[in-house]
C-alpha positions as CSV (number, residue, x, y, z in Angstrom):
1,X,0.4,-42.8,22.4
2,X,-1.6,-46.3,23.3
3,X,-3.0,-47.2,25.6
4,X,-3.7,-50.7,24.9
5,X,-3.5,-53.6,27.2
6,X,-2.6,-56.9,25.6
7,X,-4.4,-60.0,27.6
8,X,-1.8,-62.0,30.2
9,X,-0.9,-65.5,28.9
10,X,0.5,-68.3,31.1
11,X,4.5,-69.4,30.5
12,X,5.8,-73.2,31.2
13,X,5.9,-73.4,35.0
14,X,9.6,-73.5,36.5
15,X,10.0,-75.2,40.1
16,X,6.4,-75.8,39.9
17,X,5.9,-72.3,40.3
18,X,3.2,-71.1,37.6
19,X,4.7,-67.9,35.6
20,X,2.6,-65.5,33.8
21,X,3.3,-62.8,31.6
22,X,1.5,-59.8,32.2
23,X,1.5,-56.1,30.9
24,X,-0.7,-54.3,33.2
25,X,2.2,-52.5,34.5
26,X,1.2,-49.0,34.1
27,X,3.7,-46.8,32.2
28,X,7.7,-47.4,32.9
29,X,10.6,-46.1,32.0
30,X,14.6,-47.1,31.6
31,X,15.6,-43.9,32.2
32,X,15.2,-43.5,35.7
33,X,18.7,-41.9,36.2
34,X,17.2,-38.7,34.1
35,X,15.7,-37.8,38.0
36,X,19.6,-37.0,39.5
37,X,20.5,-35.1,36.0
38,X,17.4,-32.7,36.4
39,X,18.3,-32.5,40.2
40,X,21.8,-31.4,39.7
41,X,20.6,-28.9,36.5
42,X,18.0,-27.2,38.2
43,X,20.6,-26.7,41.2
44,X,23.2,-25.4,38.5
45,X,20.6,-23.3,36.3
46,X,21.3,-24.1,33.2
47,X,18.1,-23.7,31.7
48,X,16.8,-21.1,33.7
49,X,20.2,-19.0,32.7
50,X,20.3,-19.4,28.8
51,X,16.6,-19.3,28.5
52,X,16.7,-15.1,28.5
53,X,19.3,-15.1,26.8
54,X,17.2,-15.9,23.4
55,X,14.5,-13.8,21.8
56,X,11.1,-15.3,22.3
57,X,8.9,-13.7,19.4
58,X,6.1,-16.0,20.3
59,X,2.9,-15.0,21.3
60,X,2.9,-15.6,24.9
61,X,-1.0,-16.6,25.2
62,X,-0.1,-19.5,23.2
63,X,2.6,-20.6,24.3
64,X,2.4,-24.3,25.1
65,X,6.5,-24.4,26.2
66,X,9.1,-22.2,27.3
67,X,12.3,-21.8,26.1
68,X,13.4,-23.1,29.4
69,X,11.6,-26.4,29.0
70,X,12.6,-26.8,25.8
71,X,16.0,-26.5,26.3
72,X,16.1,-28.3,29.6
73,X,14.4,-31.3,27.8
74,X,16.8,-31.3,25.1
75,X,19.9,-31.0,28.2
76,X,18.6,-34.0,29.5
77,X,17.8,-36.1,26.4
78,X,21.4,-35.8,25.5
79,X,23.0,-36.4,28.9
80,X,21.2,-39.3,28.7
81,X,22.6,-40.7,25.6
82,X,20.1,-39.5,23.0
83,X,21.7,-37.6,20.7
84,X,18.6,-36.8,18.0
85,X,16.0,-34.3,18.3
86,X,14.0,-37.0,16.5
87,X,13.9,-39.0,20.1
88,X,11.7,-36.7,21.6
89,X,9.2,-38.1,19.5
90,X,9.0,-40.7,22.1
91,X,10.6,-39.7,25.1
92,X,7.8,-36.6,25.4
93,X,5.6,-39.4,26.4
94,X,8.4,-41.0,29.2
95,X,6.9,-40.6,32.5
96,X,10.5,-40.0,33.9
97,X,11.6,-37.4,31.2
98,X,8.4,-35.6,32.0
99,X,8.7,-35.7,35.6
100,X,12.4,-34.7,35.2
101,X,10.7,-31.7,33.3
102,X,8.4,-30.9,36.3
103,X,5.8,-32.2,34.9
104,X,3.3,-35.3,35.8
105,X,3.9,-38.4,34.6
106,X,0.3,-38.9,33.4
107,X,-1.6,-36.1,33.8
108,X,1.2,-34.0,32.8
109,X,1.2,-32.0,29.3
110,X,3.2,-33.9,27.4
111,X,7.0,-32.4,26.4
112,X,8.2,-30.8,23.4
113,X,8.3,-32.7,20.2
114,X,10.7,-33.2,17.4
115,X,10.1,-30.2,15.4
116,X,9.6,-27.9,18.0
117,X,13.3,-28.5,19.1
118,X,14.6,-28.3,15.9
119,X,13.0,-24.8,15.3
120,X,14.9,-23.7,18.7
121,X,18.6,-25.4,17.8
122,X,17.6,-22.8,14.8
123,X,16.7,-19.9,16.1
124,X,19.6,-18.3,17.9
125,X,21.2,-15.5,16.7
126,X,25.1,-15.3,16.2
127,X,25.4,-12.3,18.9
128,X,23.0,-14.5,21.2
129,X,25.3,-17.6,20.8
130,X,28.1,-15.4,22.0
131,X,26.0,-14.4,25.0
132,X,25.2,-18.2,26.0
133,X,28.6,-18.5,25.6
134,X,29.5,-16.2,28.1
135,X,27.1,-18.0,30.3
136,X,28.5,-21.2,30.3
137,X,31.5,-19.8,31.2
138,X,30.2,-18.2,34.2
139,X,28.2,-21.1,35.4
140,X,31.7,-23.3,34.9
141,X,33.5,-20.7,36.9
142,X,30.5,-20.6,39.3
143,X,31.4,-23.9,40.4
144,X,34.6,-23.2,42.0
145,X,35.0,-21.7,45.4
146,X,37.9,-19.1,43.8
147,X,37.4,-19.1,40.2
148,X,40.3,-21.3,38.1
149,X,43.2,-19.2,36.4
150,X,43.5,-21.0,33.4
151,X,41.4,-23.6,31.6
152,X,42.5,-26.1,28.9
153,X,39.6,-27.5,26.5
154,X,41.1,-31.2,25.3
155,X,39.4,-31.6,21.8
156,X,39.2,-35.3,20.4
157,X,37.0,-36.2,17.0
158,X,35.6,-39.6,16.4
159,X,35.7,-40.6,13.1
160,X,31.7,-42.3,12.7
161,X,31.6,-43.9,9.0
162,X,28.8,-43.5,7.0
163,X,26.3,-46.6,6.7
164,X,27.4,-48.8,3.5
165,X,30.5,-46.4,3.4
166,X,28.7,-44.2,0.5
167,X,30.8,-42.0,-0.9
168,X,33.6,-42.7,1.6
169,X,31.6,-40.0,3.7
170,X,31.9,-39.8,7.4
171,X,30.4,-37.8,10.4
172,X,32.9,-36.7,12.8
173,X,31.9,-36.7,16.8
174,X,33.6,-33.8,18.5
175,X,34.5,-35.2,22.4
176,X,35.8,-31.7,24.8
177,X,36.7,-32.4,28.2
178,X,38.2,-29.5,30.6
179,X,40.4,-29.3,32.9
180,X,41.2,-26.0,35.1
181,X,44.5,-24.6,37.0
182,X,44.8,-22.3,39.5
183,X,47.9,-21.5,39.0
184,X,48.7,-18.1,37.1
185,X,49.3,-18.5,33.9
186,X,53.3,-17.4,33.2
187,X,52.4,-15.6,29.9
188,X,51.4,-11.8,30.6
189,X,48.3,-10.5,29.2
190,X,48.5,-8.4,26.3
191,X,48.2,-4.5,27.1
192,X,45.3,-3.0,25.8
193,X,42.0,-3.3,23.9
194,X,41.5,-6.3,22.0
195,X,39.8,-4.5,18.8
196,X,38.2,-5.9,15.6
197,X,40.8,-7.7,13.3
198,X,38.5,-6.4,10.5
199,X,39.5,-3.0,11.6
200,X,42.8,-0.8,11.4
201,X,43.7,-2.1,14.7
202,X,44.9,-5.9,14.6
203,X,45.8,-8.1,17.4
204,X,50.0,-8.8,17.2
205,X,49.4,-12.7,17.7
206,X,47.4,-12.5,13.8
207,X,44.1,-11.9,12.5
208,X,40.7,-13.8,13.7
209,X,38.8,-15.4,11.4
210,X,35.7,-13.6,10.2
211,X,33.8,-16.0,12.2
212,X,35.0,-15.0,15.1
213,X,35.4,-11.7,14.7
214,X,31.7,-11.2,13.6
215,X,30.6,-13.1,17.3
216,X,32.8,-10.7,18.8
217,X,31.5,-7.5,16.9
218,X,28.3,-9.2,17.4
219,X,29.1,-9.3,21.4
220,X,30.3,-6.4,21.9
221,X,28.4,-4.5,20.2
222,X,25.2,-6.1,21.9
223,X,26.5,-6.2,25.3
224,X,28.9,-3.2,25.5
225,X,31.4,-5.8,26.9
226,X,35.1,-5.5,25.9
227,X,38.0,-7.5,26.6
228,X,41.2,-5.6,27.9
């Protein structure tokens, strides 16, 4: 990053007060607000709590940063409106991103880049997708004094149209928001061991897909957890 300095220059005076346009003002930031997100994530754990739960086949004498840091700096990028790994090209450098990170603004090792993110959004396994899973669940539920009965995930899409409309292609922006209930929910569980639909044993309400049922293979078979 530069470090240059470009040379003051005087501005038409207003009031007869003489203005001046400096930009000697040391390193800044607009995303001061990152400081209360990395406050409330460290309190929660986020990081710290999915950080085990991926394989680390790194050499750990040259590691440079942790899974933790990695993922928390990717948490905060995109609670703070960016979206791209390719923005941590520049926000590596932000004095407030890196002090968010626990790290000096300018002394400070700078953060992760671009590539090294990518490699990480990578690298999970399916079983240890299912396993973060699980953790976010437990960290949701963590948040309530009692834990909620029931919760309902409202799934909206955005339709985002493709620059110049190209092939009448489109991205689509998946929005979840949650709500919880305490109350009990008035359908009884169903009795039993929920087994593999690719098994002889099937669940009555139909078949998973193979997605699915892989994860939860994958799961169980890694955790020893079963759902009954």
């Amino acid at each position: 990053m530069s470090d240059d300095t470009i040379e003051p220059f005087g501005l038409p005076a207003v009031g007869r007060k003489k203005l001046t346009a400096a930009f000697d003002g040391g390193r800044i930031t607009s995303d001061g607000g990152v400081m209360l997100l990395a406050a409330a994530e460290r309190r929660i754990g986020i990081a710290q709590t999915l950080a085990p739960l991926i394989a680390d086949p790194r050499n750990p004498a040259l590691v440079r940063h942790s899974v933790a840091d990695i993922l928390r700096a990717r948490m905060l990028a995109i609670a703070c409106g960016y979206e791209d790994a390719d923005d941590l090209d520049h926000l590596r450098h932000d004095p407030a991103f890196k002090l968010a990170c626990g790290r000096l603004p300018v002394s400070g090792a700078d953060l992760c880049s671009q590539p090294t993110v990518s490699r990480w959004e990578n690298a999970p396994t399916l079983r240890e997708v299912v396993r973060m899973t699980y953790a976010l669940v437990d960290i949701y539920c963590a948040s309530y004094a009692v834990p909620p009965a029931a919760v309902t995930h409202d799934i909206d899409d955005t339709v985002d149209v493709v620059h110049g409309h190209r092939n009448s292609r489109c991205s689509t922006h998946i929005t979840t928001s949650a709500a919880s209930s305490r109350s009990m929910s008035t359908t009884p569980p169903p009795r039993g061991r929920w087994r593999c639909c690719c098994g002889r044993a099937r669940r009555r309400r139909g078949q998973r897909s193979a997605t699915i049922c892989a994860a939860w293979c994958g799961a169980s078979a890694a955790t020893g957890r079963t759902r009954g």
